[in-house]
C-alpha positions as CSV (number, residue, x, y, z in Angstrom):
1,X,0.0,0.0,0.0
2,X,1.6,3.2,-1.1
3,X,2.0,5.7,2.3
4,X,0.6,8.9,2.2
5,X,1.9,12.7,1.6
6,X,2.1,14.7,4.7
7,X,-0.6,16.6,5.8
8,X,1.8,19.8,6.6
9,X,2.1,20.0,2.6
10,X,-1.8,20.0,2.6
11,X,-2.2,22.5,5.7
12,X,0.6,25.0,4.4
13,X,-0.2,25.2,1.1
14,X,-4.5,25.3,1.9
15,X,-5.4,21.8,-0.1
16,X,-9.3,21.1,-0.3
17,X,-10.9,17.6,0.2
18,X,-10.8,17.2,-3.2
19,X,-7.0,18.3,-4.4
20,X,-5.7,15.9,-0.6
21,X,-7.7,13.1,-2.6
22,X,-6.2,13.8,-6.0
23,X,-2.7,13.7,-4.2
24,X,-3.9,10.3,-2.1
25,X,-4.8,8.9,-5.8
26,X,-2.0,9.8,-7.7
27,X,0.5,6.9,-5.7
28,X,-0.7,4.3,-7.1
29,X,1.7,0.7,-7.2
30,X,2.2,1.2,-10.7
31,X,3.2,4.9,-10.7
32,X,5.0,4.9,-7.4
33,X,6.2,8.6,-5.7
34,X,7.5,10.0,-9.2
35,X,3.5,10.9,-10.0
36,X,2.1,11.8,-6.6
37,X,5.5,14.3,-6.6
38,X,4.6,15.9,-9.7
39,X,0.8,16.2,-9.1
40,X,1.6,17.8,-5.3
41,X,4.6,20.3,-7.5
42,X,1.7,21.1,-9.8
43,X,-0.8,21.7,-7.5
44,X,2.0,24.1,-5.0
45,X,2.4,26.0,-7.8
46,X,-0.9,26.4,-9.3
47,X,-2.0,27.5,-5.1
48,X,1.3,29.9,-5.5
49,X,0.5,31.7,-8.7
50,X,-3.1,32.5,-7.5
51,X,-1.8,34.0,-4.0
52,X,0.7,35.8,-5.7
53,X,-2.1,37.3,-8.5
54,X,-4.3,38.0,-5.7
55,X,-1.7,40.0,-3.9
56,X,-1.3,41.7,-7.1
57,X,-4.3,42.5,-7.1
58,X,-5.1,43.7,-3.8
59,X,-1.9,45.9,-4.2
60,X,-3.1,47.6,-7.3
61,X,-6.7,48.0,-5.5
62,X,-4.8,49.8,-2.7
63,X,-2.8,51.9,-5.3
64,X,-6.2,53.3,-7.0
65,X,-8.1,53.8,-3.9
66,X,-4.3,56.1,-2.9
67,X,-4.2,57.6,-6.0
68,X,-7.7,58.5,-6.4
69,X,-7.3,60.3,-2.9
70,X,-4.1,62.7,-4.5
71,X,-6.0,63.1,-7.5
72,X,-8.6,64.6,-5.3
73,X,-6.5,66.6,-3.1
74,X,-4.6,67.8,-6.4
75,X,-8.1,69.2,-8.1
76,X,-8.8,71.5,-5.0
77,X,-5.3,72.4,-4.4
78,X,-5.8,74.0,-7.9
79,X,-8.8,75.1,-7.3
80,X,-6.7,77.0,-4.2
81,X,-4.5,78.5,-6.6
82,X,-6.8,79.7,-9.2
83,X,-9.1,81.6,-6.1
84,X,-5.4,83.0,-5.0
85,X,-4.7,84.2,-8.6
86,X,-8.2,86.1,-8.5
87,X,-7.9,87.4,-5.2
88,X,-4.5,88.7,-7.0
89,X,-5.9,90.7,-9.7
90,X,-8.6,91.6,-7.7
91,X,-6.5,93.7,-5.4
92,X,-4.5,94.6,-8.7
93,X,-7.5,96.1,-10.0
94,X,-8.4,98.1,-7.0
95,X,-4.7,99.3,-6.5
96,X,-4.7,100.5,-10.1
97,X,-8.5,102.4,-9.8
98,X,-7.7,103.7,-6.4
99,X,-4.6,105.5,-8.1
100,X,-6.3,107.4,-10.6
101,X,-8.7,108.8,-8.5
């Protein structure tokens, strides 16, 4: 009877019922450890690539929600220094009419 993986493969790397069962399967007499090896290398990597995308992804979420927020701040910190630039000329304009009359 060919032995079992360890379960500390199965609980690091988050195997369901079904992928522990596909491992269990896969050492079979005739295929020996060379097949249950490259299903469990298969299967690690497959689990690897996805929390790797998914970390990709959250940290791309994060960087929109962040840059969203500056884009924000950016609009009324323009808006700031437009009003300034009015206020400017405003007082221009009265300087200048105050001194011709």
């Amino acid at each position: 009877m060919p032995e079992k993986l360890s379960t500390k493969i199965f609980d690091d790397y988050e195997f369901s019922d079904a992928e522990k069962v596909l491992v269990d399967e896969s050492n079979t007499a005739v295929t020996a450890k060379m097949n249950q090896s490259r299903v469990t290398s298969e299967l690690i990597l497959s689990k690897t690539i996805q929390k790797q995308a998914e970390a990709l992804i959250k940290s791309n979420t994060d960087l929109a929600a962040s840059n969203e927020k500056y884009s924000a701040r950016l609009v009324w910190l323009t808006g700031a220094l437009v009003f300034v630039g009015l206020v400017q000329i405003v007082v221009q304009i009265v300087q200048i009419t105050s001194q011709k009359t």
